[in-house]
N, CA, C and O atoms as CSV, one atom per row, in Angstrom:
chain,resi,resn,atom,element,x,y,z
A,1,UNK,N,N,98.999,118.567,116.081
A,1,UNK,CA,C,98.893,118.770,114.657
A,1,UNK,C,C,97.427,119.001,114.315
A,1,UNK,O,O,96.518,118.713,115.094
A,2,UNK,N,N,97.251,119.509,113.167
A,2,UNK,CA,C,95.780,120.401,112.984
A,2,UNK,C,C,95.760,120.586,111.108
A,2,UNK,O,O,96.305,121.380,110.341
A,3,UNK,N,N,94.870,119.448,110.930
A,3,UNK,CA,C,94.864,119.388,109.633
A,3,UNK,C,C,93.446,119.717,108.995
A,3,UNK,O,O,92.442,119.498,109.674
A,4,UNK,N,N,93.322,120.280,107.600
A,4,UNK,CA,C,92.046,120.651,107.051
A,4,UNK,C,C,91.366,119.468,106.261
A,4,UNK,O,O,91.990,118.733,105.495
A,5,UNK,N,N,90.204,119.378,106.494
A,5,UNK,CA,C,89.068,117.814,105.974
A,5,UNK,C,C,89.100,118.078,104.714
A,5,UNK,O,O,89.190,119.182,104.179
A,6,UNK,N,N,89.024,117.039,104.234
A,6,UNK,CA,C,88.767,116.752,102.289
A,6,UNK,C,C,87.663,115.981,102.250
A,6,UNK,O,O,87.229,115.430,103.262
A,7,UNK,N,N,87.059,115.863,100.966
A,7,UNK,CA,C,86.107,115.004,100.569
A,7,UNK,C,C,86.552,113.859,100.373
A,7,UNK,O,O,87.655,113.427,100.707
A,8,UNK,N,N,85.541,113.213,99.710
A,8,UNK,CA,C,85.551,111.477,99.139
A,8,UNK,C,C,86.650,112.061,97.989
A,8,UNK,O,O,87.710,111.440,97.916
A,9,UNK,N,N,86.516,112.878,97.353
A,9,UNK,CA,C,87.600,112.938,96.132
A,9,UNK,C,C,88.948,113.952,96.752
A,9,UNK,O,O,89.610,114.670,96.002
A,10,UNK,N,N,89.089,113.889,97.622
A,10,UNK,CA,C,90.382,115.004,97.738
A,10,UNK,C,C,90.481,116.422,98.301
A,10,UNK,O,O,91.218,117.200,98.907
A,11,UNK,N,N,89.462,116.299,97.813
A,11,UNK,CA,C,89.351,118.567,97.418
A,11,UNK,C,C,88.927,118.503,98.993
A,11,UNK,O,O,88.278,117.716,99.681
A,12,UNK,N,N,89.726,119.910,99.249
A,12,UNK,CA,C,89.813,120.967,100.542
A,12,UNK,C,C,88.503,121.198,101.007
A,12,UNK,O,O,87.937,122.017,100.283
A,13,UNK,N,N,87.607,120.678,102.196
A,13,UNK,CA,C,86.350,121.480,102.531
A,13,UNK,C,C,86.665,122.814,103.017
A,13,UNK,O,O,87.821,123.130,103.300
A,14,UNK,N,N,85.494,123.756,103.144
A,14,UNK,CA,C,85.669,124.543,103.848
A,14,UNK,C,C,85.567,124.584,105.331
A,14,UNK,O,O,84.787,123.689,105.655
A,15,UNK,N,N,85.980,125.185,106.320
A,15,UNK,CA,C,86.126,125.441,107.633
A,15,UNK,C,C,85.189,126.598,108.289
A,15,UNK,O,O,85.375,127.809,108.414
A,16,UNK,N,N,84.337,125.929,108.581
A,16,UNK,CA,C,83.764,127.321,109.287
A,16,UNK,C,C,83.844,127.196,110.578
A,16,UNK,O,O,83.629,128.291,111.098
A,17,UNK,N,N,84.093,126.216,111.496
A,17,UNK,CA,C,84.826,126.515,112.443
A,17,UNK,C,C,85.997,125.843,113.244
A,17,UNK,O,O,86.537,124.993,112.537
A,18,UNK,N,N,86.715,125.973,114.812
A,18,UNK,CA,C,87.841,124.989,114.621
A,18,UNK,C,C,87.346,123.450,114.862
A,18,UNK,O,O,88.102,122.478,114.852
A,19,UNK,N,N,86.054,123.412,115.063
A,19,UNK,CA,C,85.860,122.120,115.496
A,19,UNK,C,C,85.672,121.022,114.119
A,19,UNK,O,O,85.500,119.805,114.053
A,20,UNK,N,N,85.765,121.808,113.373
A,20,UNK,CA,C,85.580,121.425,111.766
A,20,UNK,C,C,87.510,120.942,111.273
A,20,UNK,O,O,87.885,120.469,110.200
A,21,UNK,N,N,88.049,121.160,112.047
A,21,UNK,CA,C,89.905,120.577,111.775
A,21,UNK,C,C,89.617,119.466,112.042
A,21,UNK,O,O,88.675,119.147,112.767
A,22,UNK,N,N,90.590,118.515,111.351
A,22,UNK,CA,C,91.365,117.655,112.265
A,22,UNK,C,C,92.010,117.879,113.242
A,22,UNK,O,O,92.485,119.010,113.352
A,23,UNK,N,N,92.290,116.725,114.454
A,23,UNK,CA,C,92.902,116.730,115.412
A,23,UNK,C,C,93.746,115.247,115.198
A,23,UNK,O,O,93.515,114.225,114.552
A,24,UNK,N,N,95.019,115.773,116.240
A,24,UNK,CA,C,95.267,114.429,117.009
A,24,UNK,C,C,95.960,113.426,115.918
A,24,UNK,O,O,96.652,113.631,114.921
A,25,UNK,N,N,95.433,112.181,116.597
A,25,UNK,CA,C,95.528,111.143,115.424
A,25,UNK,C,C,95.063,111.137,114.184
A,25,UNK,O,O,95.660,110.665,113.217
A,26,UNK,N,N,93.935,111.686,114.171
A,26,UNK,CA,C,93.543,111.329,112.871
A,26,UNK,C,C,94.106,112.815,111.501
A,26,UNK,O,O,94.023,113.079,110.301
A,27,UNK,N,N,94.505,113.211,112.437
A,27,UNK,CA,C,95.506,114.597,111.732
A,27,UNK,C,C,96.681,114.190,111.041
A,27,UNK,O,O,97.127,114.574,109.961
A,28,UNK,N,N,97.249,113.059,112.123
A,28,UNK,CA,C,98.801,112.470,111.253
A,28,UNK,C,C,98.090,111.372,110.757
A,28,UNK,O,O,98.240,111.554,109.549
A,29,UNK,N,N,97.456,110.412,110.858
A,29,UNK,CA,C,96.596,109.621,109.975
A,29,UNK,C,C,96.812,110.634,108.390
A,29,UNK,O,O,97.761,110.568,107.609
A,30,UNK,N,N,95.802,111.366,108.316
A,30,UNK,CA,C,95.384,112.097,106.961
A,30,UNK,C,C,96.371,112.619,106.514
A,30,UNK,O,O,96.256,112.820,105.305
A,31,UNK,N,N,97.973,113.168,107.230
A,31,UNK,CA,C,99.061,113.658,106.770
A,31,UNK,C,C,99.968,112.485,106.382
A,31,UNK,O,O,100.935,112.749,105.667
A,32,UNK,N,N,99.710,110.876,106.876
A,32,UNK,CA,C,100.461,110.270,105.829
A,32,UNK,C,C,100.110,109.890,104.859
A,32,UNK,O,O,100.903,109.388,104.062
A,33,UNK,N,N,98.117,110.063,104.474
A,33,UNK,CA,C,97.742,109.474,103.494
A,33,UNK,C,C,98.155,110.713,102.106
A,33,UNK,O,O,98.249,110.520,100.894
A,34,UNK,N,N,98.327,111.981,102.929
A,34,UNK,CA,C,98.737,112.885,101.431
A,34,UNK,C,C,100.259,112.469,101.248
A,34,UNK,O,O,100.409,111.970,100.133
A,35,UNK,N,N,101.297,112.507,101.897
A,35,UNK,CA,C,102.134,111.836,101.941
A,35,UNK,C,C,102.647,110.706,100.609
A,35,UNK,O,O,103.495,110.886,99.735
A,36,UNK,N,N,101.763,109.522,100.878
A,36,UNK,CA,C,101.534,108.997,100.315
A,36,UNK,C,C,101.159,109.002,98.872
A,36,UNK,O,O,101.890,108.600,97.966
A,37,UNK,N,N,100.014,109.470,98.740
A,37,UNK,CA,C,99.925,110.211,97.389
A,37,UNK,C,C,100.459,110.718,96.618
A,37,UNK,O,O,100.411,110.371,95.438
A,38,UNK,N,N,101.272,111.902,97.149
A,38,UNK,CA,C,101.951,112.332,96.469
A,38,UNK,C,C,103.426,112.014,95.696
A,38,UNK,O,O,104.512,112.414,96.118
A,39,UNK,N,N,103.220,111.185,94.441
A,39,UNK,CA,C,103.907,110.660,94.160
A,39,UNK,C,C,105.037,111.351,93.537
A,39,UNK,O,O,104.759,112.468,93.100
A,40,UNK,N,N,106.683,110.814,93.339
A,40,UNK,CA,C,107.809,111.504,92.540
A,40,UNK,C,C,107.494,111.966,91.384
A,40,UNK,O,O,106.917,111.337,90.496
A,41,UNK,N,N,107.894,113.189,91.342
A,41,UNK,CA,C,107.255,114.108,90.167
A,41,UNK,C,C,105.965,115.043,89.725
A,41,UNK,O,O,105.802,115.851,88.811
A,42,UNK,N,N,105.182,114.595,90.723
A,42,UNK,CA,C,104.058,115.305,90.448
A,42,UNK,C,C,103.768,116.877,90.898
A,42,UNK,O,O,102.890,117.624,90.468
A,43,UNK,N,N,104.915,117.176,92.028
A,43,UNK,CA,C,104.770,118.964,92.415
A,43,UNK,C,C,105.511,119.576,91.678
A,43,UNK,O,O,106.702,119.388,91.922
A,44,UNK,N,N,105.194,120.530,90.511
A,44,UNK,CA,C,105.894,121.185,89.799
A,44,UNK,C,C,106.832,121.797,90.676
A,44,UNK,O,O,107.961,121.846,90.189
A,45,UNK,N,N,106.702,122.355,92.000
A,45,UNK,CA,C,107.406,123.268,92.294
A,45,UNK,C,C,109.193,122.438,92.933
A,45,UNK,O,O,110.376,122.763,93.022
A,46,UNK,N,N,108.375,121.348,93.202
A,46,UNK,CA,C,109.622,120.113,93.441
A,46,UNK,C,C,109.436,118.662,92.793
A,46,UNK,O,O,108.678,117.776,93.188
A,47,UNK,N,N,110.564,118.625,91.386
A,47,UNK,CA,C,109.728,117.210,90.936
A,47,UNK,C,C,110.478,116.268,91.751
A,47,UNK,O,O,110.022,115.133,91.619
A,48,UNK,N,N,111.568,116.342,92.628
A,48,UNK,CA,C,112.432,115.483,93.712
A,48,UNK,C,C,110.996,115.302,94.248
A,48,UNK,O,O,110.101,114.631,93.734
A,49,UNK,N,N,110.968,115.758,94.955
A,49,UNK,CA,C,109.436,115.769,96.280
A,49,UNK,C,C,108.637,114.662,95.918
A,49,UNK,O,O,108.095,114.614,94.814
A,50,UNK,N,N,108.496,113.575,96.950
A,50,UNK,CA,C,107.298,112.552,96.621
A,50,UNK,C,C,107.773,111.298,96.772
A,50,UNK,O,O,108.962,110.979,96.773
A,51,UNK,N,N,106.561,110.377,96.939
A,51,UNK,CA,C,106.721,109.173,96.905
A,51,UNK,C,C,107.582,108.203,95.710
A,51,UNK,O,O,107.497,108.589,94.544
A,52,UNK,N,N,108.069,107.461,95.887
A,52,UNK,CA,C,108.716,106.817,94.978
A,52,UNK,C,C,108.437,105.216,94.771
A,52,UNK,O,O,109.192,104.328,94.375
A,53,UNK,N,N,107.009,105.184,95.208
A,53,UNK,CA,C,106.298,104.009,94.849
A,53,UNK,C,C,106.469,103.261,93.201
A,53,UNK,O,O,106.709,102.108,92.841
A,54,UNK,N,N,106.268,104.282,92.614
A,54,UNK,CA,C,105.894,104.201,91.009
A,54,UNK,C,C,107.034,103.375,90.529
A,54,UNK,O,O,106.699,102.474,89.759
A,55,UNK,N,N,108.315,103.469,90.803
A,55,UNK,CA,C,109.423,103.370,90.144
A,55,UNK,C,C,109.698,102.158,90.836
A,55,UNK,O,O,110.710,101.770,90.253
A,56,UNK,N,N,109.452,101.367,91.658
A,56,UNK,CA,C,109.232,100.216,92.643
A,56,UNK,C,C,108.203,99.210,91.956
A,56,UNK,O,O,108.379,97.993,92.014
A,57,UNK,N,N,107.539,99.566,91.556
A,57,UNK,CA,C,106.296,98.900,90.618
A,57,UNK,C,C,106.844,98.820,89.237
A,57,UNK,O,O,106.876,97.782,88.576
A,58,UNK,N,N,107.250,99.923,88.864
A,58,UNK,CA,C,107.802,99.635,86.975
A,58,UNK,C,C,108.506,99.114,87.049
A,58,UNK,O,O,108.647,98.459,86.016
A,59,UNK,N,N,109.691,98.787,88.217
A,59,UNK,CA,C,110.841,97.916,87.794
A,59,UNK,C,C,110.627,96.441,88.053
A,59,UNK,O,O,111.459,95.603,87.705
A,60,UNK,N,N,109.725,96.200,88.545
A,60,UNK,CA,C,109.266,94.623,88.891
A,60,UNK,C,C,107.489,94.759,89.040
A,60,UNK,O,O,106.620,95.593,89.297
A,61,UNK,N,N,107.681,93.137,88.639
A,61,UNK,CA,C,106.339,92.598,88.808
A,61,UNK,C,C,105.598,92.580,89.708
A,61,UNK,O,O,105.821,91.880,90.695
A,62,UNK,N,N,104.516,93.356,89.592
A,62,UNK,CA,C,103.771,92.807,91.534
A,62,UNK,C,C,103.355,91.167,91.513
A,62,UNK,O,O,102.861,90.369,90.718
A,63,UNK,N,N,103.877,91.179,92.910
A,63,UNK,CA,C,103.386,89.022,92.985
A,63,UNK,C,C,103.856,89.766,94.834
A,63,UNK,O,O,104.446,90.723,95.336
A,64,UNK,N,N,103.041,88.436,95.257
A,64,UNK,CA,C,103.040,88.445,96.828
A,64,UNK,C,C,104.263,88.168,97.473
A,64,UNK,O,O,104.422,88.255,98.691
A,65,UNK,N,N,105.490,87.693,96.319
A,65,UNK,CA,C,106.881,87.978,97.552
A,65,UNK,C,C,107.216,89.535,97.372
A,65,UNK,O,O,107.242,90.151,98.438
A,66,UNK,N,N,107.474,90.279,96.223
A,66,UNK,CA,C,108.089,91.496,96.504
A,66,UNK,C,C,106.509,92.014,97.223
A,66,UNK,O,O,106.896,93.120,97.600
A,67,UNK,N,N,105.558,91.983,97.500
A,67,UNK,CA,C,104.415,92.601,98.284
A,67,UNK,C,C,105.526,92.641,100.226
A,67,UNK,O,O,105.082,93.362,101.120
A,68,UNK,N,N,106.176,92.216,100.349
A,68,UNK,CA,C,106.605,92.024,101.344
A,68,UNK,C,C,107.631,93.235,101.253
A,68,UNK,O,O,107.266,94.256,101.836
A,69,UNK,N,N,108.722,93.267,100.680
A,69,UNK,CA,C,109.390,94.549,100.199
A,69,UNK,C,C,108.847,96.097,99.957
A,69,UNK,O,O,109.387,97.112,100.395
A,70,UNK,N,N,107.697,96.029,99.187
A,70,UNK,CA,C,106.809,96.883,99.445
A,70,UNK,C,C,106.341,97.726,100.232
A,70,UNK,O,O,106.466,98.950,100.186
A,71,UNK,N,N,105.703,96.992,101.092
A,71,UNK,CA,C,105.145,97.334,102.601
A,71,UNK,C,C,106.339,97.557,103.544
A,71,UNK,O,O,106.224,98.355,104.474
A,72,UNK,N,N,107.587,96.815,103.318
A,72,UNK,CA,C,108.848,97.044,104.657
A,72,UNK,C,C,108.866,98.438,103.796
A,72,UNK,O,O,109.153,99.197,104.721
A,73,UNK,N,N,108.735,99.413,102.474
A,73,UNK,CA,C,109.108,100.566,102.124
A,73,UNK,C,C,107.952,101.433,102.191
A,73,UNK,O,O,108.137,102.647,102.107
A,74,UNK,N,N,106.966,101.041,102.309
A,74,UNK,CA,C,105.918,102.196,102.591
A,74,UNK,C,C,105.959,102.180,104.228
A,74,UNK,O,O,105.773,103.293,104.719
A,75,UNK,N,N,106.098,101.475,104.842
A,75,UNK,CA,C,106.501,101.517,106.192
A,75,UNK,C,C,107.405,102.644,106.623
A,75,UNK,O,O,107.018,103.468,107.452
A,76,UNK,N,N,108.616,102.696,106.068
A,76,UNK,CA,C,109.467,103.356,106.592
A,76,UNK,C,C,109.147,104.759,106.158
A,76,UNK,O,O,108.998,105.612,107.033
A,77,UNK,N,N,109.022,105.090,104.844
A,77,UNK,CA,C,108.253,106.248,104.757
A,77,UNK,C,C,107.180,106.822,105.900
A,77,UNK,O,O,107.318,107.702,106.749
A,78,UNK,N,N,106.239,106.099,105.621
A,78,UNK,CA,C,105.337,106.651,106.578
A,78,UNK,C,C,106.028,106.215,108.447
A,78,UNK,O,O,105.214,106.102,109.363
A,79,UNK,N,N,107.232,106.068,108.647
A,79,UNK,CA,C,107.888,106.476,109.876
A,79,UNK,C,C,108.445,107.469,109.814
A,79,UNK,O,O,108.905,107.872,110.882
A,80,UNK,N,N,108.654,108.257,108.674
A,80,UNK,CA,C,109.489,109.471,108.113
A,80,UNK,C,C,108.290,111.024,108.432
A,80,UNK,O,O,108.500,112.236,108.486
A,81,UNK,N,N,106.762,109.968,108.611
A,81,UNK,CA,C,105.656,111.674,108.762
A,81,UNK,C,C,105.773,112.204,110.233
A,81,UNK,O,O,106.000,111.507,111.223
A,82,UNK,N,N,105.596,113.446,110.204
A,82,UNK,CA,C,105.720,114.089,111.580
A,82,UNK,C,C,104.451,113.955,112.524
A,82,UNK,O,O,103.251,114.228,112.492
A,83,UNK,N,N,105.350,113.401,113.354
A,83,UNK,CA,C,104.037,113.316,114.311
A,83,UNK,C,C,103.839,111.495,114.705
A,83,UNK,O,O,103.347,111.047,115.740
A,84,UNK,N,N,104.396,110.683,113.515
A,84,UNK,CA,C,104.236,109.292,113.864
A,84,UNK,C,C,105.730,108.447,114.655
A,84,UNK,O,O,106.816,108.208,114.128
A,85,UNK,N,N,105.284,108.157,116.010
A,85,UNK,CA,C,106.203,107.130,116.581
A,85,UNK,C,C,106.418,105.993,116.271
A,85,UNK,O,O,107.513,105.456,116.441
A,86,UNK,N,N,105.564,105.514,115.841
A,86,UNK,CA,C,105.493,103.808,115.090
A,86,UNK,C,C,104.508,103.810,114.301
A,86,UNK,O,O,103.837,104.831,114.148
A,87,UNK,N,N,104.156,102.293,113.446
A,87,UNK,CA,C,103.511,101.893,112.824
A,87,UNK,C,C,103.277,100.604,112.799
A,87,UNK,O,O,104.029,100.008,112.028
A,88,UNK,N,N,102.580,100.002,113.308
A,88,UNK,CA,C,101.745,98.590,113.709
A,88,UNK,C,C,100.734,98.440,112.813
A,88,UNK,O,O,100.128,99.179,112.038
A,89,UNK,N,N,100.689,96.507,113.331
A,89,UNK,CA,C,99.396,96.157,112.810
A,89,UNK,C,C,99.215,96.155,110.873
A,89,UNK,O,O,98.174,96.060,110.224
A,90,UNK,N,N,100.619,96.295,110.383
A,90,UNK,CA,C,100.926,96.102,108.839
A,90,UNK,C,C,100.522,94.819,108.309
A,90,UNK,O,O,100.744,93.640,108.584
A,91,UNK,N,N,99.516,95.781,107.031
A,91,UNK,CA,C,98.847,94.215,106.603
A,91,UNK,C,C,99.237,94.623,105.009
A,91,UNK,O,O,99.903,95.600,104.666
A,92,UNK,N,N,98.643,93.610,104.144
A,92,UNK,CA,C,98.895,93.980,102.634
A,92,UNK,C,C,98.580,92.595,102.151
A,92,UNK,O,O,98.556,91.431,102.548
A,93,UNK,N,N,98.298,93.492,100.844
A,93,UNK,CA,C,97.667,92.075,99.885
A,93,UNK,C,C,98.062,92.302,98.198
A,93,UNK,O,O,98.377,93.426,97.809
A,94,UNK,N,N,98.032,91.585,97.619
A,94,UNK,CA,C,98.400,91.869,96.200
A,94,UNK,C,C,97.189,91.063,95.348
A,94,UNK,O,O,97.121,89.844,95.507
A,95,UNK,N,N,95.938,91.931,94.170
A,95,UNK,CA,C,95.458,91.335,93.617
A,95,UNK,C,C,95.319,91.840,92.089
A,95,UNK,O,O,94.840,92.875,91.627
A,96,UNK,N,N,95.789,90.964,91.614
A,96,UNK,CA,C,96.119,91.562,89.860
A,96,UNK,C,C,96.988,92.824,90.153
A,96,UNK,O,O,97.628,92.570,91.173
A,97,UNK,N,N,97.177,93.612,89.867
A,97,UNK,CA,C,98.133,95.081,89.681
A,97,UNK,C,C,97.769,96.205,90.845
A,97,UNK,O,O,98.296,97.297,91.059
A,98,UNK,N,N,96.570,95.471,91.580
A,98,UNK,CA,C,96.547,96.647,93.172
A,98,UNK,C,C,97.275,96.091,94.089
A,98,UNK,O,O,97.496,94.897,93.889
A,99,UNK,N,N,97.803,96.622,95.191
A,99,UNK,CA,C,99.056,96.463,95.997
A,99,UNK,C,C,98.027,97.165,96.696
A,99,UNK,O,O,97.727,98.250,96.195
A,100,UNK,N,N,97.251,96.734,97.991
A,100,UNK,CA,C,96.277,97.035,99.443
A,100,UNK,C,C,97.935,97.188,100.249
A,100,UNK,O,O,98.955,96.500,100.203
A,101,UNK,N,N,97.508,98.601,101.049
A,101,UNK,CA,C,98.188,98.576,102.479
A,101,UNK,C,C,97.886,99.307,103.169
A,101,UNK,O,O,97.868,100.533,103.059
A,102,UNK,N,N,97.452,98.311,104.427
A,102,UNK,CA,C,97.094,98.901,105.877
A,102,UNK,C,C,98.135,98.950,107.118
A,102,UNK,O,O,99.141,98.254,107.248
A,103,UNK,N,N,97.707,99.818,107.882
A,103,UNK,CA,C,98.281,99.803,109.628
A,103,UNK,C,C,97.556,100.995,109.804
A,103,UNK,O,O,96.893,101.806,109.158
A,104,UNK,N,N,98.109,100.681,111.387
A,104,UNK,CA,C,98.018,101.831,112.239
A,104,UNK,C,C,99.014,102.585,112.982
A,104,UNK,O,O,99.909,102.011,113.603
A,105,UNK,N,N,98.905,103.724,112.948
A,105,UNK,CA,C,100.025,104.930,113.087
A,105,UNK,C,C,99.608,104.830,114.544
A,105,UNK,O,O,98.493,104.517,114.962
A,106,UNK,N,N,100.854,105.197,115.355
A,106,UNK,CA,C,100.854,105.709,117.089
A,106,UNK,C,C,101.428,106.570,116.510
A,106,UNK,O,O,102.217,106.621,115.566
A,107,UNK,N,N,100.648,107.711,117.600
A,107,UNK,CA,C,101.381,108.530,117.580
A,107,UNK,C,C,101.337,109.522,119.098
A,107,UNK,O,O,100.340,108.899,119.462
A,108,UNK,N,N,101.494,110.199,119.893
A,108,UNK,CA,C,101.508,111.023,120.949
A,108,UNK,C,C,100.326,110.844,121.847
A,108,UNK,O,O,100.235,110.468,123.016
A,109,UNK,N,N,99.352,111.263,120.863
A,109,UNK,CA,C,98.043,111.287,121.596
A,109,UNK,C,C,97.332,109.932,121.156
A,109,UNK,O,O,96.178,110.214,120.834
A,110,UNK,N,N,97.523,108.872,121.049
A,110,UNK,CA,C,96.630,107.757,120.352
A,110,UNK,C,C,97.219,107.265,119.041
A,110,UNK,O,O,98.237,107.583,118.428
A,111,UNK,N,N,96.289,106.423,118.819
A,111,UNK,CA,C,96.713,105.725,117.121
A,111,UNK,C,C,95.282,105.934,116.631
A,111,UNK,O,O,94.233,106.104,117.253
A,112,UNK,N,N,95.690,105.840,114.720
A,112,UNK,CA,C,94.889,105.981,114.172
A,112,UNK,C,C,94.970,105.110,112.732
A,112,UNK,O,O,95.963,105.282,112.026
A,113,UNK,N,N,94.075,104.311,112.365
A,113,UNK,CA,C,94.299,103.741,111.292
A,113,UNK,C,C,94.480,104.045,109.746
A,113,UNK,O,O,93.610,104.801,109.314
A,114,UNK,N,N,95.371,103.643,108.865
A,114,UNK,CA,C,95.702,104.331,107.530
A,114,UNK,C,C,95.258,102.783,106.780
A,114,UNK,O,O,95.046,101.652,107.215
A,115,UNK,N,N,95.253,103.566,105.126
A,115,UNK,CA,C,94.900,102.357,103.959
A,115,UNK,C,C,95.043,102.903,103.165
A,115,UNK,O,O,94.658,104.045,103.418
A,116,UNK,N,N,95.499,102.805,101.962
A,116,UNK,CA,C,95.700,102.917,100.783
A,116,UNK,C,C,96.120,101.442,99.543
A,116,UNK,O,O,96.819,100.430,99.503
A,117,UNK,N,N,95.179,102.181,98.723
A,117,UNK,CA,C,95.967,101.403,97.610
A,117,UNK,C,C,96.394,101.778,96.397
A,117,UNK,O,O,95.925,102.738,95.786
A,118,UNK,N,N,97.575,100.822,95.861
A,118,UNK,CA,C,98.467,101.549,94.964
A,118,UNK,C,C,98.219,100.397,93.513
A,118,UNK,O,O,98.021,99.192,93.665
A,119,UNK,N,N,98.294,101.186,91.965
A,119,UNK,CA,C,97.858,100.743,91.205
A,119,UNK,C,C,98.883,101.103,90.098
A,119,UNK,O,O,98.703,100.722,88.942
């Protein structure tokens, strides 16, 4: 897998050459963090398409037991990206209305570590 670098904010760098791709792990790394992101509703062209975090959060309170529910569902998602065999090493935390979640993706060639947080 062969993915294109973003900045600190998102946006597409340019490529001037191939050594400037992602590779490898850190290719499906960065393909579950868009993944991720991309939440239900937000691609005009598919408002099905996307994460369905949001609607998991509006219907309940974040507190550190459903934080456990949470993470067993961002888990399985991100077993759903191409390219990932497992996902280890799942951590998470809940403080005021952020929901932290970490692991690390195996995948073919190596593992690579993911994080996000959801608000």
């Amino acid at each position: 897998m062969i993915m294109r670098p973003l900045d600190a904010s998102g946006d597409v760098l340019p490529v001037l050459s191939s050594r400037d791709l992602l590779s490898g792990p850190e290719a499906v790394a960065r393909l579950v963090e868009y993944r991720l992101s991309l939440l239900t509703g937000e691609w005009w062209e598919n408002a099905g398409m996307g994460f369905s975090i949001l609607e998991v959060m509006r219907s309940s309170r974040l507190t550190e037991d459903s934080g456990s529910m949470m993470a067993s569902m961002i888990t399985s998602y991100i077993r759903e990206t191409s390219g990932v065999q497992e996902v280890e090493d799942v951590r998470f935390s809940v403080s005021g209305r952020v929901f932290s979640y970490s692991c690390s993706v195996r995948t073919e060639e190596g593992s690579a570590s993911v994080s996000y947080d959801f608000s």
